[in-house]
C-alpha positions in Angstrom: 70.0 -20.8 149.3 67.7 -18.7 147.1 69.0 -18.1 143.6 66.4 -15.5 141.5 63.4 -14.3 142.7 61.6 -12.8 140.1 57.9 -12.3 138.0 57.1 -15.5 136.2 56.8 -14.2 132.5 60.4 -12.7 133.7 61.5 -16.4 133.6 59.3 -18.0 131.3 60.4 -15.9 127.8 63.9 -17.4 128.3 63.3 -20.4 129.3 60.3 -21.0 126.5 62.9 -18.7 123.8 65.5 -21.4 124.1 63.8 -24.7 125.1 62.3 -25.0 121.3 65.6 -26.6 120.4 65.0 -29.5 122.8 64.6 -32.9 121.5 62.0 -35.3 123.6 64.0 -37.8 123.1 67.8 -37.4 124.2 70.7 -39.8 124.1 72.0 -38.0 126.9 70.0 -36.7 129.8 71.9 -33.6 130.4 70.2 -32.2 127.0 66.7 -32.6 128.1 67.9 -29.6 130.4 68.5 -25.7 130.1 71.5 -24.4 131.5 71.2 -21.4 134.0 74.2 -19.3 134.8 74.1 -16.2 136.6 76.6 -13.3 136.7 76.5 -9.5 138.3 75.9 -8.3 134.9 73.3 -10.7 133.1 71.2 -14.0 133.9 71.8 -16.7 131.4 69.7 -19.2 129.6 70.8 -21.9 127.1 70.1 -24.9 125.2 71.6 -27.6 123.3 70.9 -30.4 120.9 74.6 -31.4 120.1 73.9 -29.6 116.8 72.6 -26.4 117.6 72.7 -24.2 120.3 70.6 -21.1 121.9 71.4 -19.0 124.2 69.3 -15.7 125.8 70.9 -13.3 128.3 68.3 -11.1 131.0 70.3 -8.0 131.3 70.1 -6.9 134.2 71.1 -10.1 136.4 67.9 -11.2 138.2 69.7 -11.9 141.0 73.2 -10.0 141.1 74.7 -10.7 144.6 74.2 -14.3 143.9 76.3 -16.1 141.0 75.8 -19.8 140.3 75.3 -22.2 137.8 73.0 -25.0 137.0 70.9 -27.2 135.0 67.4 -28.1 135.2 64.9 -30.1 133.2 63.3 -27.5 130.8 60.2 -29.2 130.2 59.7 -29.2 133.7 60.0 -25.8 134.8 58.1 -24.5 131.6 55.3 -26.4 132.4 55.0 -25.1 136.4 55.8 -21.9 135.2 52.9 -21.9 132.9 50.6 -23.7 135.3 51.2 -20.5 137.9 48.4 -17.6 138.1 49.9 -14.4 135.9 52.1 -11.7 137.1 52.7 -14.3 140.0 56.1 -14.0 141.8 58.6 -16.9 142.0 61.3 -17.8 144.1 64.2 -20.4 142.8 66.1 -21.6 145.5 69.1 -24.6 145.6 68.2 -27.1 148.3 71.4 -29.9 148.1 70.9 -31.7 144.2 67.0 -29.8 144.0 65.9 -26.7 142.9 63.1 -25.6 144.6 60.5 -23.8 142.5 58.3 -21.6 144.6 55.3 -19.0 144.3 52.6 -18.5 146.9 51.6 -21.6 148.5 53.1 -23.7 146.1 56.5 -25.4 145.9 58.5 -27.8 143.7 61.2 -29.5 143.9 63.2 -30.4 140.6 66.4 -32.3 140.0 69.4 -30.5 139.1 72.8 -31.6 136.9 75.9 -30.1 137.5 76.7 -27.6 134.8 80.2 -28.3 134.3 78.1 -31.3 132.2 76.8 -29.5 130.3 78.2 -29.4 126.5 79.1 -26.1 125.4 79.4 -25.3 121.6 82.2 -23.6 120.2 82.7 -22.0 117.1 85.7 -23.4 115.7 88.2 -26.3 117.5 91.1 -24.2 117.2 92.1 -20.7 118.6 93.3 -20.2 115.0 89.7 -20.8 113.3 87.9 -18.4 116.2 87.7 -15.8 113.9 85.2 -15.5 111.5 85.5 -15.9 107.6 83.1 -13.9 106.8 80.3 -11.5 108.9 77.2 -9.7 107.3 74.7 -7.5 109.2 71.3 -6.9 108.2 68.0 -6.4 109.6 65.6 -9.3 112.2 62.4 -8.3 109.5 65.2 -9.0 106.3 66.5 -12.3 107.2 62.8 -13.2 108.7 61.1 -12.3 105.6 63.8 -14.5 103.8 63.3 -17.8 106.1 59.6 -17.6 105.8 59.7 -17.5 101.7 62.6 -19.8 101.5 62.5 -22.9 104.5 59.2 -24.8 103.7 60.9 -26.1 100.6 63.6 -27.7 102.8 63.6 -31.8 102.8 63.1 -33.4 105.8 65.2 -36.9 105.5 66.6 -36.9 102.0 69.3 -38.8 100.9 70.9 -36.0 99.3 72.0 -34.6 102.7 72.6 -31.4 100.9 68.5 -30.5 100.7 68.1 -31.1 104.5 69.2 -27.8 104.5 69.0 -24.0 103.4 71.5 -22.5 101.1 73.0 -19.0 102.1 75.1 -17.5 100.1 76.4 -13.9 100.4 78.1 -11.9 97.0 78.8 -8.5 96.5 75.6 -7.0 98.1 73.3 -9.6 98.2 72.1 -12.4 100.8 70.5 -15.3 98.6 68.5 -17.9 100.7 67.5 -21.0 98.6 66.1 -24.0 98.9 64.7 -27.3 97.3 63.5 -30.8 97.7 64.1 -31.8 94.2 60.8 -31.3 93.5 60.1 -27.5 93.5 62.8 -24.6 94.7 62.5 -21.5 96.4 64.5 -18.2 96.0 64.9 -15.4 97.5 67.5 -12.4 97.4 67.7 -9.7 99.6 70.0 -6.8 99.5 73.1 -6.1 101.7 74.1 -2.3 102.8 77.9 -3.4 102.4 79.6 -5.7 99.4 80.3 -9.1 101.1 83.1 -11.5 99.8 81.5 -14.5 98.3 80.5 -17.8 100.6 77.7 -20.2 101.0 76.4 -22.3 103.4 74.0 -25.0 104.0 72.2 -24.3 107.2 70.1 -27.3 108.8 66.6 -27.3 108.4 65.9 -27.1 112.3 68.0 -24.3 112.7 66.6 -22.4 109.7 63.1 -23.0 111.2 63.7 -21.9 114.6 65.6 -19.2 113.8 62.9 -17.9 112.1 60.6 -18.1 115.2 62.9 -16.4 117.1 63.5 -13.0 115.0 61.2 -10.0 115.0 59.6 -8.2 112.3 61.4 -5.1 113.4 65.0 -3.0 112.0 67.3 -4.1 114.8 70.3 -5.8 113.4 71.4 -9.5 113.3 74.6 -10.3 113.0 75.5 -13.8 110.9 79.6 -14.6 111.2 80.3 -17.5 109.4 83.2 -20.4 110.5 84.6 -23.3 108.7 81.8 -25.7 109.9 78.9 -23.8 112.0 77.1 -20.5 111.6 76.4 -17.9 114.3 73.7 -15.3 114.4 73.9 -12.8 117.4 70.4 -10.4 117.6 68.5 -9.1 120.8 70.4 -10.7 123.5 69.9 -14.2 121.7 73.0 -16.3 120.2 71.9 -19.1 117.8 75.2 -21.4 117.0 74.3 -24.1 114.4 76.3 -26.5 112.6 76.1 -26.5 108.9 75.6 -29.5 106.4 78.9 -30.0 104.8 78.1 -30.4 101.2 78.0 -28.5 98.3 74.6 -27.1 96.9 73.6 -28.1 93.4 73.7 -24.7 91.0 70.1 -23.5 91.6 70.8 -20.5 88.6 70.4 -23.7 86.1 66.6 -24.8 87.9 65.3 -21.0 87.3 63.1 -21.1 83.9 64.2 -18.2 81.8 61.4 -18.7 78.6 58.3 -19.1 80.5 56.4 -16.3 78.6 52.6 -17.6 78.8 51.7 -16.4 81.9 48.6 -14.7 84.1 48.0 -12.9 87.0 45.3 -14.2 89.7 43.9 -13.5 93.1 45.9 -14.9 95.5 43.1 -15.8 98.0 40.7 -16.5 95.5 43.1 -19.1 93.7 43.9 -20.5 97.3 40.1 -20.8 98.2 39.5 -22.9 95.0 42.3 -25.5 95.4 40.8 -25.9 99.2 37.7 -26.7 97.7 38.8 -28.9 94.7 41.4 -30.4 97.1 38.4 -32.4 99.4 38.4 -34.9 96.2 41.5 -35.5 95.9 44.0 -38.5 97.4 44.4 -37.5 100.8 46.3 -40.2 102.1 48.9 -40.0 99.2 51.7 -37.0 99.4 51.8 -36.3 95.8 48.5 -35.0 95.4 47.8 -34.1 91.7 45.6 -31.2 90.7 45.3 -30.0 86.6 45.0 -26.6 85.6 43.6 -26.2 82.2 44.3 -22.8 81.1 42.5 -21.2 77.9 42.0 -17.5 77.0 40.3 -15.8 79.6 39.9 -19.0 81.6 40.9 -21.1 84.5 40.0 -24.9 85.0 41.6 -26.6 88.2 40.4 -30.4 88.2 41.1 -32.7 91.1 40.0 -36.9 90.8 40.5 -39.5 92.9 40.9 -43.2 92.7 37.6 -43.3 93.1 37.1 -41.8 90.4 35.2 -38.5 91.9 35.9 -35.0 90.5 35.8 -31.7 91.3 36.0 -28.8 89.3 36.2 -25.1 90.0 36.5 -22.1 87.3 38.4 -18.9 87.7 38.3 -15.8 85.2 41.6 -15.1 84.1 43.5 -12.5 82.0 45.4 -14.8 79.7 45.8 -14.8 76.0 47.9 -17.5 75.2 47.9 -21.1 73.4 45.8 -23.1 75.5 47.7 -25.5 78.3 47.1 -28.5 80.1 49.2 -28.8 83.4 49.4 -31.3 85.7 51.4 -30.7 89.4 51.3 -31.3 92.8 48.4 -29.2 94.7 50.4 -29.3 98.1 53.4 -27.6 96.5 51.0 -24.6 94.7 49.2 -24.5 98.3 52.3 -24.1 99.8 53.3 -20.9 97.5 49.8 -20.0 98.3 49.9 -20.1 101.9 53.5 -18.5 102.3 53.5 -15.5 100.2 51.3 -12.4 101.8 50.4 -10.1 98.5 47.2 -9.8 96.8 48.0 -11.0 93.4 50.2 -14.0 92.2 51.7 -14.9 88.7 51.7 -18.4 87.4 54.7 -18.3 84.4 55.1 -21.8 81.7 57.0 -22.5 78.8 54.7 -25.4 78.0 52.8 -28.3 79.6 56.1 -30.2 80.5 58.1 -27.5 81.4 58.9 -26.2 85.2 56.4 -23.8 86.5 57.5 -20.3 87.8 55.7 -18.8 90.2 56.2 -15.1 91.9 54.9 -12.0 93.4 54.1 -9.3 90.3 56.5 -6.6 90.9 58.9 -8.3 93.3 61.7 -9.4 90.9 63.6 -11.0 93.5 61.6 -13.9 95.1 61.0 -17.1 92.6 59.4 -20.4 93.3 59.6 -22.9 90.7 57.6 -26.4 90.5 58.4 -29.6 88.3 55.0 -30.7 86.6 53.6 -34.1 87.0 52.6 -36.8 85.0 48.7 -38.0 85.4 
Protein backbone atom coordinates (compact mmCIF):
# COMPACT_ATOMS: atom_id res chain seq x y z
CA UNK A 1 0.00 0.00 0.00
CA UNK A 2 1.93 3.20 -0.76
CA UNK A 3 1.94 5.78 1.96
CA UNK A 4 3.97 9.28 0.62
CA UNK A 5 5.62 9.62 -2.37
CA UNK A 6 7.49 12.53 -2.41
CA UNK A 7 11.30 14.47 -3.19
CA UNK A 8 13.82 13.21 -0.72
CA UNK A 9 15.02 16.54 0.89
CA UNK A 10 10.93 16.74 1.15
CA UNK A 11 11.46 13.88 3.79
CA UNK A 12 14.74 14.29 5.04
CA UNK A 13 14.35 18.04 6.83
CA UNK A 14 11.77 16.44 9.11
CA UNK A 15 13.03 13.50 9.76
CA UNK A 16 16.81 14.96 10.39
CA UNK A 17 14.77 18.33 12.34
CA UNK A 18 13.44 15.95 14.91
CA UNK A 19 15.76 12.84 15.07
CA UNK A 20 18.59 15.12 16.91
CA UNK A 21 16.71 14.32 20.15
CA UNK A 22 17.39 10.60 19.73
CA UNK A 23 19.51 8.79 22.10
CA UNK A 24 21.81 5.79 20.65
CA UNK A 25 21.25 4.01 23.30
CA UNK A 26 17.44 3.40 24.37
CA UNK A 27 15.94 1.53 27.17
CA UNK A 28 13.08 1.03 25.13
CA UNK A 29 13.18 0.32 21.40
CA UNK A 30 10.23 2.17 20.35
CA UNK A 31 12.44 5.54 21.03
CA UNK A 32 15.13 4.69 18.72
CA UNK A 33 12.08 5.48 16.15
CA UNK A 34 10.21 8.63 14.67
CA UNK A 35 6.70 8.53 14.64
CA UNK A 36 4.89 9.27 11.21
CA UNK A 37 1.25 10.27 11.19
CA UNK A 38 -0.48 11.46 8.28
CA UNK A 39 -3.67 13.49 8.08
CA UNK A 40 -5.66 15.37 5.00
CA UNK A 41 -4.31 18.48 6.33
CA UNK A 42 -0.49 18.01 7.37
CA UNK A 43 2.23 15.02 7.49
CA UNK A 44 3.65 14.53 10.83
CA UNK A 45 6.99 13.85 12.23
CA UNK A 46 8.03 13.35 15.88
CA UNK A 47 10.42 12.29 18.37
CA UNK A 48 10.94 11.30 21.89
CA UNK A 49 13.46 10.73 24.58
CA UNK A 50 11.02 10.26 27.58
CA UNK A 51 12.15 13.83 28.52
CA UNK A 52 11.75 15.84 25.59
CA UNK A 53 9.81 15.80 22.68
CA UNK A 54 9.85 17.24 18.89
CA UNK A 55 7.48 17.38 16.66
CA UNK A 56 7.51 18.99 12.76
CA UNK A 57 4.28 19.18 10.64
CA UNK A 58 4.64 19.27 6.39
CA UNK A 59 1.65 21.39 5.62
CA UNK A 60 0.40 20.34 3.01
CA UNK A 61 -0.17 16.43 3.65
CA UNK A 62 2.31 14.61 1.33
CA UNK A 63 0.00 12.21 0.79
CA UNK A 64 -3.66 13.43 1.59
CA UNK A 65 -6.03 10.53 0.39
CA UNK A 66 -4.04 8.26 2.52
CA UNK A 67 -4.05 8.60 6.39
CA UNK A 68 -1.99 6.23 8.55
CA UNK A 69 0.24 6.02 11.26
CA UNK A 70 3.63 4.51 12.02
CA UNK A 71 6.90 4.17 13.42
CA UNK A 72 10.14 3.63 11.95
CA UNK A 73 13.83 3.50 12.97
CA UNK A 74 15.10 7.12 12.42
CA UNK A 75 18.62 6.36 12.07
CA UNK A 76 17.68 4.11 9.45
CA UNK A 77 15.75 5.97 7.11
CA UNK A 78 18.08 9.20 7.59
CA UNK A 79 20.90 7.33 6.60
CA UNK A 80 19.15 5.83 3.02
CA UNK A 81 17.67 9.02 2.61
CA UNK A 82 21.07 10.55 2.57
CA UNK A 83 22.73 7.83 0.67
CA UNK A 84 20.03 8.62 -2.37
CA UNK A 85 21.32 10.85 -5.52
CA UNK A 86 19.65 14.60 -4.89
CA UNK A 87 16.36 15.78 -5.96
CA UNK A 88 15.66 11.92 -6.22
CA UNK A 89 11.99 10.85 -5.79
CA UNK A 90 10.93 8.35 -3.16
CA UNK A 91 8.19 6.16 -2.60
CA UNK A 92 7.20 4.81 1.09
CA UNK A 93 4.97 2.07 0.96
CA UNK A 94 3.53 -0.45 4.01
CA UNK A 95 4.19 -4.09 3.05
CA UNK A 96 2.67 -6.27 6.33
CA UNK A 97 5.17 -5.14 9.55
CA UNK A 98 7.82 -3.31 6.72
CA UNK A 99 8.06 -0.15 5.21
CA UNK A 100 9.34 -0.25 2.06
CA UNK A 101 11.69 2.57 1.13
CA UNK A 102 11.95 3.08 -2.55
CA UNK A 103 13.64 5.43 -5.31
CA UNK A 104 14.73 4.30 -8.75
CA UNK A 105 16.13 0.93 -8.71
CA UNK A 106 16.56 0.80 -5.17
CA UNK A 107 14.43 -0.56 -2.41
CA UNK A 108 14.40 -1.14 1.43
CA UNK A 109 12.64 -2.73 3.54
CA UNK A 110 12.52 -1.35 7.29
CA UNK A 111 10.76 -2.68 10.37
CA UNK A 112 7.93 -0.90 11.62
CA UNK A 113 6.30 -0.51 15.46
CA UNK A 114 2.80 0.07 15.90
CA UNK A 115 2.24 3.73 16.80
CA UNK A 116 -0.23 3.35 19.36
CA UNK A 117 3.37 2.43 21.24
CA UNK A 118 4.53 5.14 20.93
CA UNK A 119 4.79 7.57 24.13
CA UNK A 120 3.20 10.69 23.60
CA UNK A 121 4.04 13.72 25.98
CA UNK A 122 1.60 15.80 27.41
CA UNK A 123 1.72 18.96 28.97
CA UNK A 124 0.21 18.59 32.18
CA UNK A 125 -1.48 15.13 33.84
CA UNK A 126 -4.66 16.76 34.44
CA UNK A 127 -7.33 18.51 32.28
CA UNK A 128 -7.12 21.08 35.00
CA UNK A 129 -3.21 21.90 34.56
CA UNK A 130 -3.68 22.00 30.47
CA UNK A 131 -3.64 25.51 30.48
CA UNK A 132 -0.71 27.42 30.61
CA UNK A 133 0.67 29.57 33.63
CA UNK A 134 2.21 31.72 31.91
CA UNK A 135 2.90 32.46 27.76
CA UNK A 136 5.53 34.98 26.27
CA UNK A 137 6.04 35.62 22.55
CA UNK A 138 9.17 36.86 21.09
CA UNK A 139 11.15 36.57 18.17
CA UNK A 140 13.32 32.84 16.65
CA UNK A 141 16.69 35.43 16.27
CA UNK A 142 15.82 36.79 20.25
CA UNK A 143 15.58 33.63 22.04
CA UNK A 144 18.49 32.18 19.54
CA UNK A 145 20.74 34.98 20.25
CA UNK A 146 20.00 34.23 24.03
CA UNK A 147 20.72 30.33 23.96
CA UNK A 148 23.93 30.89 22.10
CA UNK A 149 25.33 33.52 24.87
CA UNK A 150 23.87 31.73 27.72
CA UNK A 151 23.95 27.49 27.25
CA UNK A 152 27.74 26.72 27.03
CA UNK A 153 27.94 27.56 30.76
CA UNK A 154 25.39 24.71 31.50
CA UNK A 155 26.95 21.65 33.56
CA UNK A 156 26.80 18.53 32.17
CA UNK A 157 26.45 15.90 35.30
CA UNK A 158 26.61 18.06 38.39
CA UNK A 159 25.47 17.20 41.51
CA UNK A 160 23.60 20.24 42.02
CA UNK A 161 20.84 19.06 39.55
CA UNK A 162 19.85 22.63 39.44
CA UNK A 163 23.12 23.70 36.87
CA UNK A 164 22.23 20.82 34.54
CA UNK A 165 20.02 23.31 33.33
CA UNK A 166 19.21 26.93 31.94
CA UNK A 167 17.42 29.41 34.05
CA UNK A 168 14.42 31.35 32.37
CA UNK A 169 12.91 33.65 34.02
CA UNK A 170 10.33 36.20 32.63
CA UNK A 171 9.40 39.80 34.81
CA UNK A 172 7.69 42.66 33.72
CA UNK A 173 9.31 43.01 30.19
CA UNK A 174 12.20 41.09 30.28
CA UNK A 175 13.29 37.29 29.33
CA UNK A 176 16.50 36.63 31.53
CA UNK A 177 18.42 33.37 30.39
CA UNK A 178 21.20 32.35 32.86
CA UNK A 179 23.37 29.91 33.50
CA UNK A 180 26.39 28.53 35.57
CA UNK A 181 28.58 25.66 36.42
CA UNK A 182 29.71 27.09 39.67
CA UNK A 183 32.65 28.10 38.18
CA UNK A 184 31.76 31.03 35.77
CA UNK A 185 28.04 32.38 34.90
CA UNK A 186 26.44 33.71 31.96
CA UNK A 187 23.69 36.35 31.58
CA UNK A 188 21.74 37.54 29.29
CA UNK A 189 18.38 39.75 29.19
CA UNK A 190 16.41 40.42 26.39
CA UNK A 191 13.49 42.57 26.19
CA UNK A 192 9.72 41.50 25.94
CA UNK A 193 7.00 43.73 23.80
CA UNK A 194 4.39 42.90 26.66
CA UNK A 195 4.94 42.95 30.76
CA UNK A 196 4.96 39.20 31.72
CA UNK A 197 3.96 38.07 35.35
CA UNK A 198 7.02 36.86 37.05
CA UNK A 199 8.20 32.82 36.69
CA UNK A 200 11.34 30.90 36.23
CA UNK A 201 12.33 27.81 35.01
CA UNK A 202 15.18 25.57 34.73
CA UNK A 203 15.18 24.10 31.31
CA UNK A 204 17.47 20.86 30.66
CA UNK A 205 20.56 21.37 29.07
CA UNK A 206 19.68 19.07 26.05
CA UNK A 207 16.68 20.82 25.42
CA UNK A 208 18.30 24.27 25.69
CA UNK A 209 20.95 23.09 23.13
CA UNK A 210 18.72 21.64 20.61
CA UNK A 211 16.39 24.16 20.72
CA UNK A 212 18.92 26.41 19.76
CA UNK A 213 19.71 24.44 16.58
CA UNK A 214 16.39 24.33 15.64
CA UNK A 215 15.41 28.25 15.56
CA UNK A 216 16.29 30.72 12.83
CA UNK A 217 17.96 33.91 12.87
CA UNK A 218 14.88 35.44 11.45
CA UNK A 219 11.55 37.77 13.13
CA UNK A 220 8.97 35.02 13.01
CA UNK A 221 7.53 34.46 16.43
CA UNK A 222 8.03 31.61 19.01
CA UNK A 223 5.81 31.03 21.36
CA UNK A 224 7.14 29.63 25.06
CA UNK A 225 3.84 28.54 27.42
CA UNK A 226 4.96 27.47 30.59
CA UNK A 227 3.14 24.39 32.81
CA UNK A 228 3.78 23.21 36.25
CA UNK A 229 6.55 20.80 35.21
CA UNK A 230 7.52 21.06 31.35
CA UNK A 231 7.95 23.90 28.95
CA UNK A 232 6.62 24.25 25.42
CA UNK A 233 7.89 26.34 22.51
CA UNK A 234 5.65 26.31 19.30
CA UNK A 235 7.62 28.21 16.16
CA UNK A 236 7.57 27.31 12.26
CA UNK A 237 5.51 24.27 12.27
CA UNK A 238 7.91 22.73 15.04
CA UNK A 239 6.65 21.91 18.79
CA UNK A 240 9.52 21.39 21.27
CA UNK A 241 7.92 19.89 24.74
CA UNK A 242 10.65 19.55 27.48
CA UNK A 243 10.52 18.72 30.92
CA UNK A 244 12.07 21.14 33.40
CA UNK A 245 14.58 20.41 36.37
CA UNK A 246 12.56 20.89 39.45
CA UNK A 247 14.74 22.92 41.63
CA UNK A 248 15.25 26.27 42.50
CA UNK A 249 18.09 28.42 40.94
CA UNK A 250 20.60 29.97 43.30
CA UNK A 251 20.21 34.07 43.17
CA UNK A 252 22.51 34.77 40.26
CA UNK A 253 21.95 38.95 41.07
CA UNK A 254 24.46 38.13 44.18
CA UNK A 255 27.36 36.32 41.56
CA UNK A 256 27.32 39.73 39.27
CA UNK A 257 30.44 41.96 40.50
CA UNK A 258 29.23 45.41 40.94
CA UNK A 259 33.02 47.25 41.89
CA UNK A 260 35.04 45.93 39.17
CA UNK A 261 36.36 49.42 38.03
CA UNK A 262 40.03 48.49 36.57
CA UNK A 263 39.19 47.47 33.37
CA UNK A 264 40.38 47.52 29.41
CA UNK A 265 39.11 47.09 26.19
CA UNK A 266 40.81 44.52 23.59
CA UNK A 267 40.46 42.95 20.18
CA UNK A 268 38.40 40.25 20.44
CA UNK A 269 40.18 38.10 17.73
CA UNK A 270 43.39 39.28 18.55
CA UNK A 271 43.04 38.27 22.29
CA UNK A 272 41.53 34.89 21.05
CA UNK A 273 44.52 34.36 18.58
CA UNK A 274 46.99 34.79 21.55
CA UNK A 275 45.40 32.32 24.09
CA UNK A 276 45.44 29.68 20.95
CA UNK A 277 48.96 30.18 20.71
CA UNK A 278 49.93 30.39 24.48
CA UNK A 279 47.37 27.59 25.06
CA UNK A 280 49.83 24.71 22.96
CA UNK A 281 52.02 24.83 26.40
CA UNK A 282 49.60 24.42 28.51
CA UNK A 283 48.14 21.01 30.43
CA UNK A 284 46.07 19.62 27.85
CA UNK A 285 45.02 16.56 29.38
CA UNK A 286 43.80 18.47 32.56
CA UNK A 287 40.25 20.48 32.31
CA UNK A 288 41.28 23.24 34.42
CA UNK A 289 43.71 24.73 32.35
CA UNK A 290 45.37 27.86 33.93
CA UNK A 291 46.59 30.78 31.94
CA UNK A 292 47.90 34.36 33.99
CA UNK A 293 47.23 37.63 32.66
CA UNK A 294 49.57 40.14 33.97
CA UNK A 295 48.08 43.41 33.36
CA UNK A 296 50.23 46.83 33.76
CA UNK A 297 49.61 50.23 32.16
CA UNK A 298 49.39 49.99 28.58
CA UNK A 299 50.31 46.29 28.74
CA UNK A 300 49.04 42.79 28.36
CA UNK A 301 51.11 39.62 29.54
CA UNK A 302 49.19 36.14 29.08
CA UNK A 303 51.57 33.30 30.48
CA UNK A 304 50.78 29.65 30.11
CA UNK A 305 53.37 26.70 31.89
CA UNK A 306 53.11 23.31 32.10
CA UNK A 307 54.27 20.56 34.40
CA UNK A 308 56.98 20.39 32.43
CA UNK A 309 57.84 23.32 33.18
CA UNK A 310 57.59 24.98 29.48
CA UNK A 311 56.28 28.51 28.97
CA UNK A 312 54.80 30.60 26.65
CA UNK A 313 54.33 34.08 26.54
CA UNK A 314 52.50 36.48 24.26
CA UNK A 315 52.17 40.52 24.70
CA UNK A 316 49.18 42.57 23.75
CA UNK A 317 49.04 46.56 23.80
CA UNK A 318 46.38 47.60 25.88
CA UNK A 319 44.62 50.82 26.95
CA UNK A 320 44.71 50.43 30.68
CA UNK A 321 45.78 52.84 33.39
CA UNK A 322 45.33 51.15 36.44
CA UNK A 323 47.29 49.50 39.56
CA UNK A 324 49.11 46.76 38.05
CA UNK A 325 47.25 43.04 38.44
CA UNK A 326 48.28 39.55 38.45
CA UNK A 327 45.34 37.09 37.56
CA UNK A 328 45.23 33.68 37.39
CA UNK A 329 41.93 31.70 35.66
CA UNK A 330 40.94 29.05 33.57
CA UNK A 331 41.90 29.66 29.75
CA UNK A 332 39.00 27.23 28.51
CA UNK A 333 36.44 29.41 30.31
CA UNK A 334 37.99 33.05 28.68
CA UNK A 335 38.16 30.92 25.21
CA UNK A 336 34.76 30.03 25.68
CA UNK A 337 33.62 33.96 25.99
CA UNK A 338 35.91 34.32 23.19
CA UNK A 339 34.52 31.95 20.87
CA UNK A 340 30.77 32.73 21.75
CA UNK A 341 30.45 36.41 21.52
CA UNK A 342 30.50 37.86 17.67
CA UNK A 343 31.64 41.78 18.26
CA UNK A 344 34.86 43.30 17.57
CA UNK A 345 35.95 44.44 20.91
CA UNK A 346 35.68 42.77 24.43
CA UNK A 347 36.01 44.25 27.98
CA UNK A 348 37.79 42.41 30.70
CA UNK A 349 36.42 44.23 34.26
CA UNK A 350 38.38 43.25 38.07
CA UNK A 351 38.05 44.48 41.42
CA UNK A 352 41.44 42.81 42.24
CA UNK A 353 43.47 39.70 41.67
CA UNK A 354 41.06 37.49 43.78
CA UNK A 355 38.08 38.90 42.90
CA UNK A 356 35.44 37.46 40.09
CA UNK A 357 36.20 38.58 36.54
CA UNK A 358 33.47 40.37 34.43
CA UNK A 359 33.57 40.11 31.16
CA UNK A 360 31.10 41.78 28.37
CA UNK A 361 30.47 43.27 25.06
CA UNK A 362 31.29 47.45 25.32
CA UNK A 363 28.05 48.93 24.77
CA UNK A 364 25.73 45.97 25.31
CA UNK A 365 24.69 46.51 29.00
CA UNK A 366 22.71 43.51 28.98
CA UNK A 367 24.85 40.39 28.40
CA UNK A 368 27.49 39.59 31.42
CA UNK A 369 29.87 36.66 31.87
CA UNK A 370 31.54 36.40 35.00
CA UNK A 371 34.65 33.96 35.97
CA UNK A 372 35.95 32.83 39.48
CA UNK A 373 39.93 33.28 39.41
CA UNK A 374 42.17 30.49 40.15
CA UNK A 375 44.86 29.76 42.44
CA UNK A 376 48.44 28.84 40.70
Amino acid sequence: MLLIKANKDKLLEPIQTVSGIIERRQSYPILSNILIRQNQEKTTFQASDSDMQIKMDVIPSLAPDQPFSLTVSAKKMQDILRSLPNEREVQLAKQGDYLQVKSGKSAFNLQILPADDFPEMKVSETEEEAEPVATVTLSQKTLKNLLHHVQFCISQQNLRYYMNGMLLSTDENQLVGVSTDGHRLALLTAQLNEAQPKQEVIVPRKAAIELAKLLSNSDDAVKIDYFQKKIRFSFSNIVLISKVIDGKFPDYRRVVPLNNDKLFETDRVTLLQSLQRVSILSNISENFRGVRLIISPGNLRIVCKNSEQEEAQEELEISYQNENLDVSMNINYLMDFLNNVDSEKVQLAFENENSSILMSVPGDPEYKYIVMPMLM
